[in-house]
N, C-alpha and C positions, 0 to 999 in steps of 0.2 A: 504494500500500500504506500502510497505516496501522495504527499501534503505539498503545495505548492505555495510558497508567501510572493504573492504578490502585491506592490499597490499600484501598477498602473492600470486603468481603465480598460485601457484597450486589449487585456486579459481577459474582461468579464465581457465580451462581444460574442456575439452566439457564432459569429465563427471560428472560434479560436475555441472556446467551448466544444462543439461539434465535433473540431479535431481531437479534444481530448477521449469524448463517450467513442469515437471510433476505435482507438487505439486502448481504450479504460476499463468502458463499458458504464460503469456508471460513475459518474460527478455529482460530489458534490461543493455547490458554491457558498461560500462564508456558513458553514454548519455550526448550529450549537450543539454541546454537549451531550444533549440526546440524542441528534442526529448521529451522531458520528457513533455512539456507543448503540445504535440500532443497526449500521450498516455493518458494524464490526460483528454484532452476534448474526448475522446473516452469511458469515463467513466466505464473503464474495468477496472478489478483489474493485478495491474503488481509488479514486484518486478524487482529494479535497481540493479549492484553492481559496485563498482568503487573504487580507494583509494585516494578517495576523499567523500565528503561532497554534500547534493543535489545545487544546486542556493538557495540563501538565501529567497527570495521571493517563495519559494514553498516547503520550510523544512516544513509547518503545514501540509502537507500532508501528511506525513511519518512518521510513525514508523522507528525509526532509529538501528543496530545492529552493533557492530565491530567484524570482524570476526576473533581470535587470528590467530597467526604468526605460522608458523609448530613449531618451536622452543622458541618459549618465545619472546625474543626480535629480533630474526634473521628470516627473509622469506627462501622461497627456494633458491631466484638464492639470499641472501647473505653466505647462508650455501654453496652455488656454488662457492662463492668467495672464501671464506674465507678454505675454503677445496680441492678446487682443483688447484687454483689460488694462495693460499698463503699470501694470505690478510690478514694484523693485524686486529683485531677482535676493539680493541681499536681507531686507525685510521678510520676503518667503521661506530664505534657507532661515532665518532666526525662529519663526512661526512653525518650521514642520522639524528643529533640528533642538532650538537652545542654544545655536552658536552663530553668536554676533558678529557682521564684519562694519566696521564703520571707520571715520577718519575722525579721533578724536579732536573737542574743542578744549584748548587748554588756558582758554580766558586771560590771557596774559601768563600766566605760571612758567615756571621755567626749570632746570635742574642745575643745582645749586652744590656743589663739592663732588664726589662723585668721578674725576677725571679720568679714571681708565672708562666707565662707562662710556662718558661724553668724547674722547677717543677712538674710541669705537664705531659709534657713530658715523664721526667724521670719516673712519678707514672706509665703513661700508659706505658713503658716500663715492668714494673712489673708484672701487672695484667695479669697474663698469664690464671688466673681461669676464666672458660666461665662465671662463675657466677658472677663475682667479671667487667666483662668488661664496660667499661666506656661507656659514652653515647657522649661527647663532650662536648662545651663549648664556650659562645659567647663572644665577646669581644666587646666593646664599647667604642669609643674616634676619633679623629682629623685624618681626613687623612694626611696621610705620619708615621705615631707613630709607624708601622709595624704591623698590625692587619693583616694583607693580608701574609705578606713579613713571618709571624710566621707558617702560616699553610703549606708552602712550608718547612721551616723548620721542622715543626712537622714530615711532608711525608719524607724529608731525613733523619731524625733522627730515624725514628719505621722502615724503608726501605718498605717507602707502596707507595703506587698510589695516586694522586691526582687526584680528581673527580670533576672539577670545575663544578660547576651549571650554568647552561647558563639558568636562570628562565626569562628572555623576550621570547627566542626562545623558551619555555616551555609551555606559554601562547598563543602562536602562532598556536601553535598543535591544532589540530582538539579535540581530547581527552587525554589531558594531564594525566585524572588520570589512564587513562587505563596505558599510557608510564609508571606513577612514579612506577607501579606495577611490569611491566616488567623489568623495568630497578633496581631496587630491588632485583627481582627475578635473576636476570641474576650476581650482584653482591654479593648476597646468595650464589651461584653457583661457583663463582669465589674464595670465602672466602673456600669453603671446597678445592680448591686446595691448601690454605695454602698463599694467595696473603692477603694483607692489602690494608686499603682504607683510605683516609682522604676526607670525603664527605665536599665539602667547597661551602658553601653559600656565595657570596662577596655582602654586602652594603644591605643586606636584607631588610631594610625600604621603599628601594625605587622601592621593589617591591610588598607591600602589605599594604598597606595603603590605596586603594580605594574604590569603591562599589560595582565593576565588580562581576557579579554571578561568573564565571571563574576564577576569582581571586583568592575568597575565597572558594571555592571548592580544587583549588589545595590547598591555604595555610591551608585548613583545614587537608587535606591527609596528608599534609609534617610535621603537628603537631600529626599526628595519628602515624606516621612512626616513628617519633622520637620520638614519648614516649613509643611504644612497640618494637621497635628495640631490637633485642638480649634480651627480655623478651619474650612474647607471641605473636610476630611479626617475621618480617626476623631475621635472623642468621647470620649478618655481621659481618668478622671481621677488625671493623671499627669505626671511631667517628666523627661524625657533629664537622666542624670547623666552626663558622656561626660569621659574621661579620657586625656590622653594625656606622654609622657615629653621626646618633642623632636617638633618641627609641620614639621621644615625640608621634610622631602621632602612633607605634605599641602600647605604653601604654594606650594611648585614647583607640582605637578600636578594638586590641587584645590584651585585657590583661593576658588573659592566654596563652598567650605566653613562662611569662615567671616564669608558675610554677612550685613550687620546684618540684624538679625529673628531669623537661625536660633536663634542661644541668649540668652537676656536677660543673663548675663552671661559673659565672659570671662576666667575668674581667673590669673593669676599667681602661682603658688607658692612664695617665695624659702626659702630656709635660715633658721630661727627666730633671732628676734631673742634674744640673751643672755638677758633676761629670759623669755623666755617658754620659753626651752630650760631654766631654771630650774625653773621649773614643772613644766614636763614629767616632768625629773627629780623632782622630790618627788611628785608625782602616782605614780609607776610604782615608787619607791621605798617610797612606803607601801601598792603594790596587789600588788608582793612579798615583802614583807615583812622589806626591807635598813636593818638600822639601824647606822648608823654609827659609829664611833669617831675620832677628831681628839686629838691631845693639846692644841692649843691651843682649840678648843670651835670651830673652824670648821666649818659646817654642809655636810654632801654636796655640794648645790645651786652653793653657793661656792666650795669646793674642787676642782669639772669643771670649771666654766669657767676656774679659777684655772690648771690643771694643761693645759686644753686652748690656752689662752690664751699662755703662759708657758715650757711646759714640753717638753710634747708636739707642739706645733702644727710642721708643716712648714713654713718659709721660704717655698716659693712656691704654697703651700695653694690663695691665695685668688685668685692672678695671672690676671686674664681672666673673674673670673667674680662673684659680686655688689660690684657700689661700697659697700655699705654696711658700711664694718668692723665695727659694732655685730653682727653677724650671729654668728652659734652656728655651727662647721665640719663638727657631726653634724646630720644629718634626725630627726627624732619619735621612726621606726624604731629608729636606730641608737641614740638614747638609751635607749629603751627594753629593748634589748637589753643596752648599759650595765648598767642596773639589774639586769636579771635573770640578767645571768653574776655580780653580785657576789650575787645571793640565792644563785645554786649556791657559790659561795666558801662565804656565809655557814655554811651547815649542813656543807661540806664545813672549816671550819674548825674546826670540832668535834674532827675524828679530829685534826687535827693537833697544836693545843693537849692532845689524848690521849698524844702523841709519835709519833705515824704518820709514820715520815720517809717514806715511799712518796707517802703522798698530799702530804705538805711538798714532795714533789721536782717532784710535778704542777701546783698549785699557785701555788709559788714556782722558777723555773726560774733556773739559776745565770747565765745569759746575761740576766736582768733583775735578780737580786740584785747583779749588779754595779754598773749602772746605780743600786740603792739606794742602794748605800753612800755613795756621794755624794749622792743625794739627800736621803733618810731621816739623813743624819749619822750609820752607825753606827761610824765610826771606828775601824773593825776588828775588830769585834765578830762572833761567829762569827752568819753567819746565820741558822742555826734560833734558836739563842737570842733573839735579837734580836727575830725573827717571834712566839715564844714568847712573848715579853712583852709587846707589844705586844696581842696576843691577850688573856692575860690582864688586864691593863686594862683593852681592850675588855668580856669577859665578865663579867668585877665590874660593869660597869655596865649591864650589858643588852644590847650594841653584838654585831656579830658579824662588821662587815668593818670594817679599818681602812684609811688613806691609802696602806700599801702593797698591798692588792688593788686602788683604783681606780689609783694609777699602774701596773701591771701590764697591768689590761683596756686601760688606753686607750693603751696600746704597742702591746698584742697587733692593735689596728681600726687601727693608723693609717696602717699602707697606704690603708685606704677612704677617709682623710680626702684624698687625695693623687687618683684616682683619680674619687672623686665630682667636684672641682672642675674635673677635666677637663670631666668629663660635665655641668657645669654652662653652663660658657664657652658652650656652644651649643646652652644651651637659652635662655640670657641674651639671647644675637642677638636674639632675637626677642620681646621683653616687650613693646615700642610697641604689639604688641598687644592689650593686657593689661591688666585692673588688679590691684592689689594687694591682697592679701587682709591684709594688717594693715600 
């Protein structure tokens, strides 16, 4: 007996049919479960088709076939759509697949320390020889560090497509490897009109790490694909951007993962160097529009790291996890998000400087105005007052957070600074493999 997975249309046409009851004798088309277990106790030989899969309890009966698509990756009524309808081809494959291709907007942003990345880049910018084209490149470290935030960049900088991998919804599919072929194929096809690709794998570990036959089936194709890619495989023009958080379990149990050849480089992500978390900060600070106040005219930029360095920093922060003290104890991310809870302060310090003690009490919370008192020197000074003033000077001069909202936020994160360097310790294990991206 034999089950046919079909989904093109042009399957279910009574001619195509007819030739099967010739050759069958009897069909059936999309059967339920009683069906099929009726035709079976009749112990005839029959052939099913459907685009679907038989009931799991009566797949040992079957000989199973996939029947390809008129088109490669597109059935008849998508070629319907897509042709007569006017349907983005891109929007279709996201609608029948999970897997996005689009050219990201990145609102001004930019990538900021980073320099073997941004390097990179630039090379694959160059390589214009078929023979010379790159293959991509994995990156490894702490989320928030911009491992993800770079392949968006990569795609606006080469002016190609991003191809995010949606691999759970991959795994889901009935026949994944038949899809990675088509979807290959169909991106092969796309490259001769002169389009580019950034094929992006996000968090890769925590997708192949288990025992699933399925699993390692696909992850074995997507090791086949990218190592004959633009050799003696598909002819994309394109490169694996493949990201992942911690490698311990892909080094246990796929170790050839990561042999030489597969990706041109392998990056290492550490925690931004002081300076460059400097940056950061001014960068996001003026893309929110946080302008500062200091009564002694020390600059934001100075005063995080001063506060984080100094003030806030946990005792065993860093214990087991980068050697280089020179290091920043927030990721990109987390700076970035720095900045933009002091923009919500900012405008939200409006009502309060108004005398809004509601929003003063949100704000400024008494289980950190204590901690001010000492800090800030206000030597008993009632604290709205105090915040009061402070504020005001701030807005005579244009400013709209001052030293007591960033010591406040980076109380409020500094659990994560505590937490993160766990999570770092053992991603550290393992940088020998690795190079450094600044």
């Amino acid at each position: 007996m034999l089950w046919l997975y079909a989904e093109d249309a042009e399957y279910y046409q009574r001619e195509f049919l007819d030739s099967l009851r010739r050759k069958w004798g009897a069909v059936l088309v999309c059967p339920s479960e009683a069906e099929v277990k009726e035709q079976i106790r009749k112990g005839e030989s029959f052939v099913c088709i459907a685009p679907y899969l038989p009931p799991e309890n009566f797949r040992s009966f079957f000989a199973f076939k996939e029947l390809p698509n008129s088109r490669g990756m597109w059935t008849t009524q998508d070629t319907k759509l897509i042709e007569e309808e006017g349907s983005n081809e891109f929007d279709l494959l996201e609608k029948k697949t999970g897997f996005r291709i689009y050219k990201p907007d990145l609102e001004g942003k930019k990538l900021i320390g980073l320099g073997g990345i941004r390097r990179y880049i630039r090379s694959v910018k160059e390589l214009v020889d078929r023979k010379l084209r790159p293959k991509g490149i994995l990156l490894v470290g702490l989320p928030g560090t911009g491992k993800s935030f770079s392949a968006k960049v990569a795609a606006h900088e080469l002016g190609a497509y991003l191809v995010e991998f949606n691999i759970s919804r991959l795994l889901e599919m009935e026949n994944p490897v038949f899809f990675l072929h088509s979807l290959f194929s169909y991106l092969e096809k796309a490259s001769q009109s002169g389009q580019r690709f950034i094929l992006w794998i996000d968090e890769i570990e925590k997708m192949f790490v288990g025992t699933d036959k399925k699993e390692k089936q696909v992850f074995g194709q997507l090791l086949t694909i990218m190592n004959d890619m633009n050799s003696t495989g598909y002819q994309i023009n394109g490169i694996f951007w493949v990201t992942a958080n911690n490698i311990a379990g892909l080094i246990e149990q796929n170790p050839e993962f990561f042999r030489k050849g597969r990706f041109d480089e392998l990056f290492f992500i550490d925690l931004p160097r002081e300076e460059t978390a400097k940056e950061i900060a001014s960068f996001y600070a003026k893309y929110y529009g946080v302008y500062y106040y200091f009564d002694d005219g020390i600059s934001l930029e100075e005063d995080l790291v001063y506060l984080v360095n100094n003030k806030i920093r946990a005792q065993d922060t860093m214990q087991g996890g980068s050697e280089d003290v020179k290091r920043f104890i927030y990721v990109p991310s987390e700076i970035e998000y720095i900045m933009k809870s002091l923009a919500i302060r900012g405008v939200l310090n409006r009502r309060v400087l108004a005398g809004d003690r509601e929003t003063y009490a949100l704000l400024y919370p008494e289980e950190y105005m204590e901690l001010l008192r000492k800090h800030l020197g206000m030597n008993g000074s009632e604290p709205f007052k105090f915040v009061s003033e402070k504020l005001t000077r701030a807005f005579a001069q244009g400013k709209n957070v001052t030293d007591a909202d960033l010591y406040i936020v980076l109380r409020q994160i500094e659990p994560i600074a505590i937490s993160m360097s766990q999570a770092l310790s053992a991603i550290w294990s393992n940088r020998r493999f690795f190079s450094p991206v600044d």
